[in-house]
N, C-alpha and C positions, 0 to 999 in steps of 0.2 A: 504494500500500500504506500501510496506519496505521502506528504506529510501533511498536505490539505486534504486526504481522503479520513486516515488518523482523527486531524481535529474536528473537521463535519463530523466522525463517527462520535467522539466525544461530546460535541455539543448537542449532540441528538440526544445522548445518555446524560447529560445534563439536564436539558426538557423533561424529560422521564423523571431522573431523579427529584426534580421541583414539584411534578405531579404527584409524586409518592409523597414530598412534605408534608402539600396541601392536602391527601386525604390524611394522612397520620393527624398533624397539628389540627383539622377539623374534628377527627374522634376524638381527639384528646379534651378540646377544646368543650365538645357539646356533654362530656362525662361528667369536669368538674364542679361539683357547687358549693365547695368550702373554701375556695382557694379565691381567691376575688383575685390577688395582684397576681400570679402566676396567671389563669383564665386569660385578665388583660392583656399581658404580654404575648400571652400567644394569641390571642385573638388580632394583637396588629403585627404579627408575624406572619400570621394567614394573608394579609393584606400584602407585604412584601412579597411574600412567597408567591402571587399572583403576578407580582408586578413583577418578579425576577424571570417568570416563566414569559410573558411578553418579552421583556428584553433578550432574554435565551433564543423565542424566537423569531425576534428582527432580526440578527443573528445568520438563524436558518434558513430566513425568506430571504436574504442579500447574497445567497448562495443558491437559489433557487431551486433548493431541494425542502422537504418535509421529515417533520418528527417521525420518529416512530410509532406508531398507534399503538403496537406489540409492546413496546419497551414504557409505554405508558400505562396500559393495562397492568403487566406483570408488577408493573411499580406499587399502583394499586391493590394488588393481591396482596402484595405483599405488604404494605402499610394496616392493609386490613387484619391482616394474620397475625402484626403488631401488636394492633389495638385490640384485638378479640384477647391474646395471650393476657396481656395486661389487664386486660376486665376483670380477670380468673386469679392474682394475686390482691392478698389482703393490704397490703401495699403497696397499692396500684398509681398513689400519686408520687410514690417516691421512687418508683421503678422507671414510671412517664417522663417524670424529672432528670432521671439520670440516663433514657435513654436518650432525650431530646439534647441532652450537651455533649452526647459521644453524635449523633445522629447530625448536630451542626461544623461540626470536625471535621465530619465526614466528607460533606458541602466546603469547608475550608480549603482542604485539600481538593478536591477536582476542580474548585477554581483557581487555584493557585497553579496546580498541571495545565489549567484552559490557557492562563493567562503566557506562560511560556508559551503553550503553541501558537494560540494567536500571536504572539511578535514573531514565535519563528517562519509563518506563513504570509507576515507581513500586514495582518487584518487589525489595527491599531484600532479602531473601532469599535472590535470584538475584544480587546485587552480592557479597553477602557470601563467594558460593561462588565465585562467578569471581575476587573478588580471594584466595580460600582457595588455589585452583589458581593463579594467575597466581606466590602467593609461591614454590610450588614448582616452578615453570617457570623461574623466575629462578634461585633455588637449582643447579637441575639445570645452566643456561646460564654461571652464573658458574663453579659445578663444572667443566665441557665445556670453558670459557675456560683457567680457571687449570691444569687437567692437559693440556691440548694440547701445551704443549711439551715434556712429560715422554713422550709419545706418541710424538712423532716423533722425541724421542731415544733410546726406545725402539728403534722402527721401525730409524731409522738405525744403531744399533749392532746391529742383528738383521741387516739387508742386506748391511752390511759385511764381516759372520762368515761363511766357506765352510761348507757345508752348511750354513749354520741358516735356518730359516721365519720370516720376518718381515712378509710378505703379514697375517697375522690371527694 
């Protein structure tokens, strides 16, 4: 493969991977109802992650090729099988929690890969929005870092209380 075939195949699995945020951060998003500041946060994360998937693919259209349908779907499977797993632990907001900052890392890294290839193919363009999206993936990840342990002190003072819901 050329090395602009390489990055198109990346920013397609970019697309995808943005797809998979959006339904993960929406299950997570519609589960919680104890958690007000975390909810927030991701609730205009959802909003990002909309916006990051548009700019992913202006992207794809200035190359005059299309995402994957396939690599968006499976994205979705698999965010779903995420959020279903996590239903099923009693600890499901501190699991959500700590998936969601290994999960923006994630996102860290492939834009940080995007952004070399776009310069190595010369698409300055496409650097600029990968590194547009990468700041607010860090943003989201440092956020995810720094409230974790407000989470699980959260969590742990909700578990502790007879009768109270601290599951989400």
């Amino acid at each position: 493969m050329t090395h602009e075939e390489n990055y198109l195949a990346w920013v397609k699995d970019a697309h995808a991977m943005e797809k998979q945020a959006e339904s993960m951060l929406e299950k997570q998003a519609a589960r919680l109802e104890h958690y007000p500041d975390l909810k927030a946060r991701i609730v205009q994360h959802i909003e990002e992650t909309r916006q990051q998937q548009a700019l992913v693919q202006s992207v794809i259209d200035r190359y005059d090729t299309s995402h994957s349908v396939l690599k968006d779907t499976v994205g979705k499977l698999a965010a779903f099988g995420q959020a279903m797993g996590g239903m099923l632990a009693d600890d499901e907001v501190v699991k959500g929690a700590i998936s969601s900052y290994a999960f923006e890392n994630f996102e860290i890294a492939n834009y940080t890969s995007l952004i070399a290839a776009a310069e190595l193919v010369g698409d300055t363009e496409g650097a600029r929005i990968f590194a547009q999206i990468r700041e607010q993936e860090v943003a989201m990840a440092d956020w995810a870092l720094n409230h974790l342990p407000d989470v699980t002190e959260q969590f742990l003072t909700r578990s502790a209380a007879p009768g109270v819901e601290a599951k989400k």
